[in-house]
N, C-alpha and C positions, 0 to 999 in steps of 0.2 A: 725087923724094921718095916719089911714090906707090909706085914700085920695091919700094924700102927699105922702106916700111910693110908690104907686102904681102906680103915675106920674112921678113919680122920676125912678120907673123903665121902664116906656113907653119911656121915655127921653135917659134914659141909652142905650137900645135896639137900639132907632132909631140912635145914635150918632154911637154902633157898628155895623148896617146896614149900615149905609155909610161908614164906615172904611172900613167893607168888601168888599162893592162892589168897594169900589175905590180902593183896591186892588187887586181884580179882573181884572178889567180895567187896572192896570201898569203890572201886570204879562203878559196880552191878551196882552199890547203893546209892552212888551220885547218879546215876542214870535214873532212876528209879525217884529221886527226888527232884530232878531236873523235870522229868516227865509230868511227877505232878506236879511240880510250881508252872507248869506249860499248862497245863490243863485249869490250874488255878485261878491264872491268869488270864480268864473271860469270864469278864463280869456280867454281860447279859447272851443270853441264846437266843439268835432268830430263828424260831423253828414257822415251817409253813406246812400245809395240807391243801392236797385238792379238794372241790367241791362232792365229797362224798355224800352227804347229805341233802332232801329238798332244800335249805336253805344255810345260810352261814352262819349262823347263832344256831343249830342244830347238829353241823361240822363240830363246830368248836366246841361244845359239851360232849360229843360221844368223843375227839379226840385228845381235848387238851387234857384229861388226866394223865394219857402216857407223855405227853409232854410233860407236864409237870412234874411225874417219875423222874424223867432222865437230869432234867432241871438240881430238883432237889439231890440225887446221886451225884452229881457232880458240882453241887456247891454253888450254885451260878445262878443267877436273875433270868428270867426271860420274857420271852413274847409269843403270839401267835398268829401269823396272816393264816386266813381259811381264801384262800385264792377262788375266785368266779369264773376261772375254766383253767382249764388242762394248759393248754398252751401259755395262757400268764404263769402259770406254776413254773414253767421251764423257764422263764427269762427271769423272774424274779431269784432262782438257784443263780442262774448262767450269769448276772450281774449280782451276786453281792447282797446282793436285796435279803436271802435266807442265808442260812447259814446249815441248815438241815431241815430237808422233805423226806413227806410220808408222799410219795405221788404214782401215778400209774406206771408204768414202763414206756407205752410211746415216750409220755412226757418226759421222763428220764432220760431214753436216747435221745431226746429233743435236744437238753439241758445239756448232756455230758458234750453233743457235736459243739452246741453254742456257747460251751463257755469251761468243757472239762471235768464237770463235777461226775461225781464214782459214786456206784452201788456198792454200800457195806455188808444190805443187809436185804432178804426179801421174805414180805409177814405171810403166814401161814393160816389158813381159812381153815375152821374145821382139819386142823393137823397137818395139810396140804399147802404145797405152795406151788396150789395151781387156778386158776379159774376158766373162765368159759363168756366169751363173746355171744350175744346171743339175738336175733329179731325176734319182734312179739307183735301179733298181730289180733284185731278183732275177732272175738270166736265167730266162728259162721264166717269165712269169708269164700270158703270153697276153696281153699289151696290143697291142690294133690300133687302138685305135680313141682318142688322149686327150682329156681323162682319163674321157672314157665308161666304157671298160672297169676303169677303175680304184676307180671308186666303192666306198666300202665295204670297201676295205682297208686297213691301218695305217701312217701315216706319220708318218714325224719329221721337224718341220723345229726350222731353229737357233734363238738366242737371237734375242729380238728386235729386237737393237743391231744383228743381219747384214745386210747388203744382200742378199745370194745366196741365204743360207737361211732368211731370213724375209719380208723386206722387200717383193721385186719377186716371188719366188710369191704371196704373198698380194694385190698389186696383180693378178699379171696372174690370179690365179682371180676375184678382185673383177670383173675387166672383163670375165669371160666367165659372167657372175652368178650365180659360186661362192663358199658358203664355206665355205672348207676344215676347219674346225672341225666343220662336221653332214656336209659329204661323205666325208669320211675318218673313219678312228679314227686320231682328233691328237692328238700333242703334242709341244710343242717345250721348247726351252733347250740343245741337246746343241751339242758344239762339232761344229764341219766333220769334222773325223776319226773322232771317234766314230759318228757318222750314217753314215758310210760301213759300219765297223765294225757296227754295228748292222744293216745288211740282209744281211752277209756273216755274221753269225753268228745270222740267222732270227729275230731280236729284232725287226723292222718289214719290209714288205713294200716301203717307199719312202720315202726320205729326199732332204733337199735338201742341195747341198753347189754347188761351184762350177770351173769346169774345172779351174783353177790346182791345186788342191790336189788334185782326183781323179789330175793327172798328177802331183804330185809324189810322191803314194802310190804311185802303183805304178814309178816310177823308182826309188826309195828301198829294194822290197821290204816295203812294210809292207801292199799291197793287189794282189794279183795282174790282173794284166789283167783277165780274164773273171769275177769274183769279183762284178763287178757291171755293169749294163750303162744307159748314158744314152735316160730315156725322153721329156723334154722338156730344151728351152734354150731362152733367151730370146734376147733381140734383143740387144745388145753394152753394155756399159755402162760407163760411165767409171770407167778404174782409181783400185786406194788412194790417199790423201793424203797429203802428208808437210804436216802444219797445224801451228801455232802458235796458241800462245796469245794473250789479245784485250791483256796488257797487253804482250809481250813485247818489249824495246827494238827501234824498228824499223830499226835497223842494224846489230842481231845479224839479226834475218830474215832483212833483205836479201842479207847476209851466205853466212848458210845457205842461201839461195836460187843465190846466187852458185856456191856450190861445188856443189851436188848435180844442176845443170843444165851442169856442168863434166865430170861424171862419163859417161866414153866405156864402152863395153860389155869393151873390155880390161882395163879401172880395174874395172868393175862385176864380173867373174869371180872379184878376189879380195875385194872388199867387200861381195857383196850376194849375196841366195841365189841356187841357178841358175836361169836363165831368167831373172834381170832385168837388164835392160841399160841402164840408168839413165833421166831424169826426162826431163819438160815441164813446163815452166811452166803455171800454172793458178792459176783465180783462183775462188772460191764460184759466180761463172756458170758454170763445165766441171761444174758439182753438179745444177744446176738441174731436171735429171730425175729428178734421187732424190728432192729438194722434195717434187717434185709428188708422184712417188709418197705421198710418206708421208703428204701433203696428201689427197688418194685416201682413202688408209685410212683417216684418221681418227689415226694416230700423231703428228701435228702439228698442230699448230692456225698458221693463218695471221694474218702480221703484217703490221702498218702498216707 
């Protein structure tokens, strides 16, 4: 009898092991379709971009094809603001305005303080996901010594939304207890290309700009090699963001996280500009240096 009982309960057990796991399995698959009818569920994508490019029809052809990747992989309409500085990119996230940036990281920490939007994801230059702050000045200008010898001559740095061209020079003259406002003849707001432009046609003696874009100048033809020559760079700094916004369904995110960490350097050739060879994954702590910077200057005020 105990035989029989004891079969009878191996019997029982395995018949409510399968019940479980086959419910299991329907719950895993309503999730699964809940998530995509979530994702299905936006009919158009506001994606935006900073002003990468000399101009905004120039932005928007080298970036809106990976825009229109993620678009089409997800079934959905879209649009594209190419934003006219850094700092508009952060409020246009931080209110609503996007729905997902391609933007620098100041500008991100900008965004996440003023309105909560998250880095998913951070793009990879030449396999790397790192770049380089950097000033460029007149050849011939006699700097041996920096920025010793440089005191007292004219420069431009960028908007104040930039990482490169405002942000980490102004940190790092901050930490060598300069400021560049009574050391120099300042001023800024100019985009990345223009400030290049600007010491190449003897409008400022030094400008800040940032390697990525010093090279894509002169690949492009728009800045001859010698035209201008790098007199500082900084220490490496974590590349742009691709962020979302703080309300945005989190399994479109996950989603768009999905695909753009999908994206191999053969995929990246015809989607994305050149030199980038797609993403890592990243979370507001891969930022946490820019924080501080801005924490530093005084551009930020620290939260609870």
């Amino acid at each position: 009898m105990a035989a029989i009982i004891d079969k009878t309960e191996t019997i029982m057990n395995a018949k409510l092991g399968c019940r479980a796991a086959a419910m299991i399995a329907i719950i895993a698959m309503l999730s699964t379709v809940a998530g995509a009818r979530a994702v299905a569920a936006v009919e158009t994508l506001h994606f935006a971009v900073g002003p990468f490019q000399p101009t905004a029809t120039d932005t928007k052809k080298a970036y809106e094809p990976f825009f229109a990747y993620l678009a089409k992989s997800l079934g959905t309409d879209y649009d594209v603001q190419v934003s006219s500085d850094w700092a508009g990119l952060a409020t246009a996230l931080a209110n609503d305005q996007a729905d997902i940036a391609w933007m620098g990281p100041w500008g991100y920490v900008l965004a996440n303080h003023a309105g909560g939007a998250e880095a998913i994801a951070m793009v990879k230059y030449d396999g790397k996901p790192l770049y380089h702050a950097i000033i460029v000045g007149k050849p011939g200008l006699g700097i041996k010594q920096w920025p010793q010898d440089a005191k007292g001559m004219s420069i431009s740095f960028a908007d104040v939304g930039s990482t490169s061209g405002w942000l980490i020079p102004t940190y790092w003259f901050k930490s060598q207890g300069i400021d560049p406002k009574t050391f120099f003849n300042y001023r800024d707001g100019a985009s990345h290309p223009a400030n290049e432009l600007a010491v190449v046609n003897g409008q400022v003696d030094l400008a800040t700009d940032y390697d990525r874009n010093r090279n894509s100048m002169i690949e492009t033809g728009r800045l001859p090699a010698n035209a201008t020559e790098v007199v500082w760079t900084s220490d490496p700094l974590p590349n742009d963001a691709l962020a979302v916004r703080k309300g945005l369904d989190k399994a479109m995110a996950a989603r768009v996280q999905q695909l753009v960490l999908a994206i191999d350097p053969d995929q990246a050739k015809s989607i994305m500009p050149a030199h980038y060879t797609g993403w890592v994954a990243a979370t507001h702590a891969d930022y946490k240096m820019i924080e501080q910077a801005g924490l530093a200057v005084g551009a930020l005020k620290a939260t609870n």
